[in-house]
N, C-alpha and C positions, 0 to 999 in steps of 0.2 A: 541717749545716743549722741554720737560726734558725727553727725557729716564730713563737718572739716576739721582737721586739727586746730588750727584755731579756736575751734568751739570748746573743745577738751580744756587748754590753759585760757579760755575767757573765764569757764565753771570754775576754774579751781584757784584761781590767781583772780578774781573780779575783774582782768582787762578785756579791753574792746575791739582785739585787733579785727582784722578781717584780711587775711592771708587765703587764696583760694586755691588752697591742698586742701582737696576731698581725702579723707581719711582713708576710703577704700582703693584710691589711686596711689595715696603713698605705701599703705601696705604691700600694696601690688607690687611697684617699683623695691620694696624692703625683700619681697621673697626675690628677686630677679636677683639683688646684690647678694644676699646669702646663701642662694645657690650657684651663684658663681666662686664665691669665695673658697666654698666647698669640693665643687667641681677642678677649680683648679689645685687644690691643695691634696686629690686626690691623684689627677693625672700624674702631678710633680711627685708626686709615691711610688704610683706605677712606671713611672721614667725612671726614679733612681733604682728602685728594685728588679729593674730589664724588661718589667713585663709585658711595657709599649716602645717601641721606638719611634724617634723623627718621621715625619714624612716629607717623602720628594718632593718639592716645588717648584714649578718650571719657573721664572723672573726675567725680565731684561731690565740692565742695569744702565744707563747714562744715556736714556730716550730721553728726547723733550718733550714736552707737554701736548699731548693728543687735544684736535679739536674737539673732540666729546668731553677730556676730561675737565677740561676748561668750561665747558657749555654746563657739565653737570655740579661742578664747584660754583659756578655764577647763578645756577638755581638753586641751589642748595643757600646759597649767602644772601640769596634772596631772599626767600620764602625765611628764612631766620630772622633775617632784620624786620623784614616785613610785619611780622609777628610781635618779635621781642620789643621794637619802636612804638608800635603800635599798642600793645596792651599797658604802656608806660604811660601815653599820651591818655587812654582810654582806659584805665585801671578800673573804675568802678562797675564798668559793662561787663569787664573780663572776670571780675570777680562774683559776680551772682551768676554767672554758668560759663565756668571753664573752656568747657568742651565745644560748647557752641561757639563759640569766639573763637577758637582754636581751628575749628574746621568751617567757620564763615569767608567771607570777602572783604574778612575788617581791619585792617592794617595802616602802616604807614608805607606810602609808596618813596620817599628820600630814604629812610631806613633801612628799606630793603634793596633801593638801587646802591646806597653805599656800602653795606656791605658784601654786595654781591663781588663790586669793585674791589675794594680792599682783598678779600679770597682769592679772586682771580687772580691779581697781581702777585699775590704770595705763592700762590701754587706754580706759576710761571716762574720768578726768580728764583722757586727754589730746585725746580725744575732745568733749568740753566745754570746752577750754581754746580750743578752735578754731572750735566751731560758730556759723554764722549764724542772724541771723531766719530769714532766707528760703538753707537749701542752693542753689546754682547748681553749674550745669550747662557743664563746659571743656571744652575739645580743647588736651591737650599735646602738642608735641614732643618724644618721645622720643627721643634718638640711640640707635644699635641696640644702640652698645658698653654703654651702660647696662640693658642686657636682657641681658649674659653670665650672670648669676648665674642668672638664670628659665632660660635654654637651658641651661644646664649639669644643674642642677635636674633639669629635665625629661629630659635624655639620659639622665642618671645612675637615674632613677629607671626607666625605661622599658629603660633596657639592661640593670640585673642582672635584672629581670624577665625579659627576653629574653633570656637569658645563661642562664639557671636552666629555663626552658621547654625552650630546645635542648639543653641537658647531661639532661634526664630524655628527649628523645626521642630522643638517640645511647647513654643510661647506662637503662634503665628498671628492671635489676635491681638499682640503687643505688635507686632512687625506691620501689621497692616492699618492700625487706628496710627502710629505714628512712624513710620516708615524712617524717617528721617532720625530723630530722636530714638531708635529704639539702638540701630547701630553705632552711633557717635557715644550713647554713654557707657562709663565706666560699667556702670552695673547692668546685669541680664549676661554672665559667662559662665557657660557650661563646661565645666573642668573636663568632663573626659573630652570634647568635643574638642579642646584647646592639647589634651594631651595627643589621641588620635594624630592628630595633624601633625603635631612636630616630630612627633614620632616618624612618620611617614617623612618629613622634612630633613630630616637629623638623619634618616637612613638613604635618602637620594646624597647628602654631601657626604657620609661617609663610603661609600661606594664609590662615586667620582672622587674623592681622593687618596682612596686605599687604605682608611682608617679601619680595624678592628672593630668594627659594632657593638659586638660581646664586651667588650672589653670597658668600650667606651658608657654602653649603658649600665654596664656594673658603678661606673664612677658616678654617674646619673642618679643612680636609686635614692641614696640617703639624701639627696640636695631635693629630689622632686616631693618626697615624704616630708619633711620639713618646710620646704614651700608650699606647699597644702597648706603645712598648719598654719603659718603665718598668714597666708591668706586668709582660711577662715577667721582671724583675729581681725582683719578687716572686716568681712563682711556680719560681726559681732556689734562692735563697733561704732559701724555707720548704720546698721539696719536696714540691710540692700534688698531683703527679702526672701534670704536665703533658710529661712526661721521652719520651727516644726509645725505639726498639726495643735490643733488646741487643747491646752492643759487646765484643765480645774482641780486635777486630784489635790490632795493635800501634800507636801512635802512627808516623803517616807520618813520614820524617826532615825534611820539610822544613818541618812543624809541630812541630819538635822545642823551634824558641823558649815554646811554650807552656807554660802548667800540664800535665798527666795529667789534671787535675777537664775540663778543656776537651773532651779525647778522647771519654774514657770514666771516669764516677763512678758510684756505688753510693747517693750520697743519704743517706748516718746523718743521723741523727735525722730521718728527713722526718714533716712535719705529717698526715701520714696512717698513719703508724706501719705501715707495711709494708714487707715481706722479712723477714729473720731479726733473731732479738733481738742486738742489740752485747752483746757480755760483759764485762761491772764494768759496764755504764751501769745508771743507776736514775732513774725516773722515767716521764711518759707518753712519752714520745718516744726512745723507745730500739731504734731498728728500723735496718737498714739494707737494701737491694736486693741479694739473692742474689749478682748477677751484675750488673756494671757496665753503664750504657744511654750512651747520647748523650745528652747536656745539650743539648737542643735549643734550652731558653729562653734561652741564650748566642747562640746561631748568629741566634734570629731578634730581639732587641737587639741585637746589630750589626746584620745588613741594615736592622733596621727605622727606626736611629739614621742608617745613611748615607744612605736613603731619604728621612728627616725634612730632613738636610742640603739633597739635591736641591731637593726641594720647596719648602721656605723662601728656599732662592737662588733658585727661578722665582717665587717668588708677584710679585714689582713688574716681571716682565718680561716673562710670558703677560698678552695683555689681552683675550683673548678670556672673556667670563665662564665658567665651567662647564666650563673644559679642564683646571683646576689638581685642582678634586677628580675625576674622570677617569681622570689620570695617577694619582693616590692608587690609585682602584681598582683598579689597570692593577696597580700598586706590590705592594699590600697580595696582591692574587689570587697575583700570581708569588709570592713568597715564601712563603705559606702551602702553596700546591700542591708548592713544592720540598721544604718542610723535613713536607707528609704522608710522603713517601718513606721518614723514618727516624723518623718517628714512632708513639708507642704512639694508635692510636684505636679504636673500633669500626669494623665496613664492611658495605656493603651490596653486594647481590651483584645487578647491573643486567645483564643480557643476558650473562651468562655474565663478567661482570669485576665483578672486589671490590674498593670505590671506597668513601672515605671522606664523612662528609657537607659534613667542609671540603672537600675537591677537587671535590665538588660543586658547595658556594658559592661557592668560590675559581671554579672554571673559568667560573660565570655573571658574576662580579665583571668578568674579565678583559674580559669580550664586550660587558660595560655598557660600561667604561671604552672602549673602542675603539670602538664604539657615539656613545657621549656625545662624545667628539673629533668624529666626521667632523658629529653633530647640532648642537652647539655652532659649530659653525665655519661648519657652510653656514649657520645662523641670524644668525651675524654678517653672513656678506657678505649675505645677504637685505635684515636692518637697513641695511649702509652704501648699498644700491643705493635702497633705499626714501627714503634720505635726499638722496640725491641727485638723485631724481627730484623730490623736497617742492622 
């Protein structure tokens, strides 16, 4: 296992760096950018081909610089400098745990007063560079594709939030022995708990700005399918914990073309430093798994990679709006319910059966998406009959 990419090109090049990119934070940040990339190359499909238009935006054009936005630019260039000066001065702290540093009281305070300074002044001149007599008051058109970055934003920040709330209510005696440490780290995110919420997120800002929903989550489906799988390629990886129940069988013969790590692996060095200690390893990451599990996060990057396929060959061929993310649901529910089967989770014990809280979500996901087909579909023919009657 790679905790941190560094560790990857130390194994395989003999260098020493120590660069602290946790592997399961860069993959994280790697699905954010490829499903934006996605995202917006689909919007800019749906704008050329009519099937989104611009939206309204109210603007005032040649204000000066608001008290607040100046106060929020000077803490923003604060809290930056503060950080960035500081883990320069302090690199070797910052580098055996990222995150704590990140979210500590450990900075450089010239750092962050200068740069607070220097933002402020920029955002004032440039602020004056532009102002009129009299500010007016526009309506832009926005194409949608240029609001990927704000959606993305908003998912992202709203999903590890939600990601981090459902892992303390499947994990709570992780949340209570280290309360502190259990939120700030990367690892312990529960995907539907992360998807839930932006979803919920994603549909308060398209409502307030009169964005098409359907529309917009059809362009969503193949980016959230493929950032799944990437993610799982972290959490493979690093060894976050995210691994199956325990495997002894023997490798099937007709999986024989495979690795072993693909069957059944033990995880050394995983980023959580659990099982038994490896003997000669030295450092934090020196653990291996007792007993070999299912690499699970393999099994669901491939499904979720050939899933991504599918979907991306239907988006320019289903034209019904709202059936492409649907089929995602449809997608995303199956797979997770198969690969509970051999995975490590907590369970809950409902009417006499011990049921995970993904086969929970997973099993509502399924009943949306088959749900949402037969809604979408009678909705269209309603529309063509409506139009026919106009």
């Amino acid at each position: 296992m790679y905790p941190r990419v560094t560790d990857f090109f130390n194994d395989i090049f003999g260098t020493s760096w120590n660069l602290p990119i946790q592997s399961y934070g860069f993959f994280l940040a790697l699905t954010f950018v490829v499903a934006s990339l996605l995202i917006r190359k689909e919007l800019k499909r749906k704008e050329k081909t009519g099937i989104v238009e611009a939206i309204k935006k109210k603007a005032i054009i040649g204000r000066p610089a608001t008290i607040s936005e100046l106060l929020t630019t000077a803490l923003a260039g604060f809290i930056i400098g503060f950080k960035i000066i500081g883990l320069i001065f302090d690199y070797d702290q910052f580098s055996l745990n990222p995150q704590e540093y990140i979210f500590s009281l450990e900075g450089n305070l010239i750092g962050g007063a200068a740069l607070a300074i220097i933002q402020t002044f920029r955002l004032y001149k440039n602020k004056e560079a532009k102002k009129l007599d009299k500010p007016e008051k526009v309506i832009k058109l926005v194409p949608l594709s240029e609001l990927t970055n704000t959606l993305i934003i908003i998912a992202a920040v709203s999903g590890i939030i939600g990601a981090k709330i459902f892992h303390q209510l499947e994990y709570p005696e992780e949340f209570f022995a280290d309360p502190i440490g259990s939120l700030l780290s990367f690892s312990g995110l529960t995907f539907y708990g992360g998807l839930i919420t932006a979803a919920l997120a994603l549909t308060w800002y398209c409502k307030k700005n009169n964005i098409p929903w359907s529309e917009l989550a059809d362009a969503v489906a193949p980016a959230l399918m493929i950032g799944y799988a990437i993610g799982r390629i972290g959490c493979q990886v690093s060894g976050d914990g995210d691994w199956g129940i325990v495997n002894l069988a023997q490798q099937p013969e007709w999986l024989s073309f495979l690795p072993e790590w693909t069957w059944a692996y033990d995880y050394p060095n995983n980023v959580l430093s659990k099982g038994i200690p490896i003997e000669g390893c030295e450092g934090i990451y020196c653990y291996k798994l007792a007993e070999p599990v299912y690499p699970t996060p393999i099994y669901e990057t491939t499904m979720c990679s050939i899933f991504f396929g599918v979907l991306w060959f239907l988006r320019k061929r289903i034209k019904v709006s709202g059936v492409l993310f649907s089929m995602y649901l449809i997608m995303n529910g199956f797979e997770r319910f198969i690969i509970e089967k051999i995975r490590v989770n907590s369970t809950y014990e409902i009417i006499g059966f011990e049921i995970t809280q993904a086969e929970i979500i997973s099993s509502i996901l399924i009943l949306l998406g088959i749900a949402g087909i037969i809604y979408f579909k009678k909705k269209n023919l309603l529309n063509i009959k409506q139009d026919a009657i106009n």
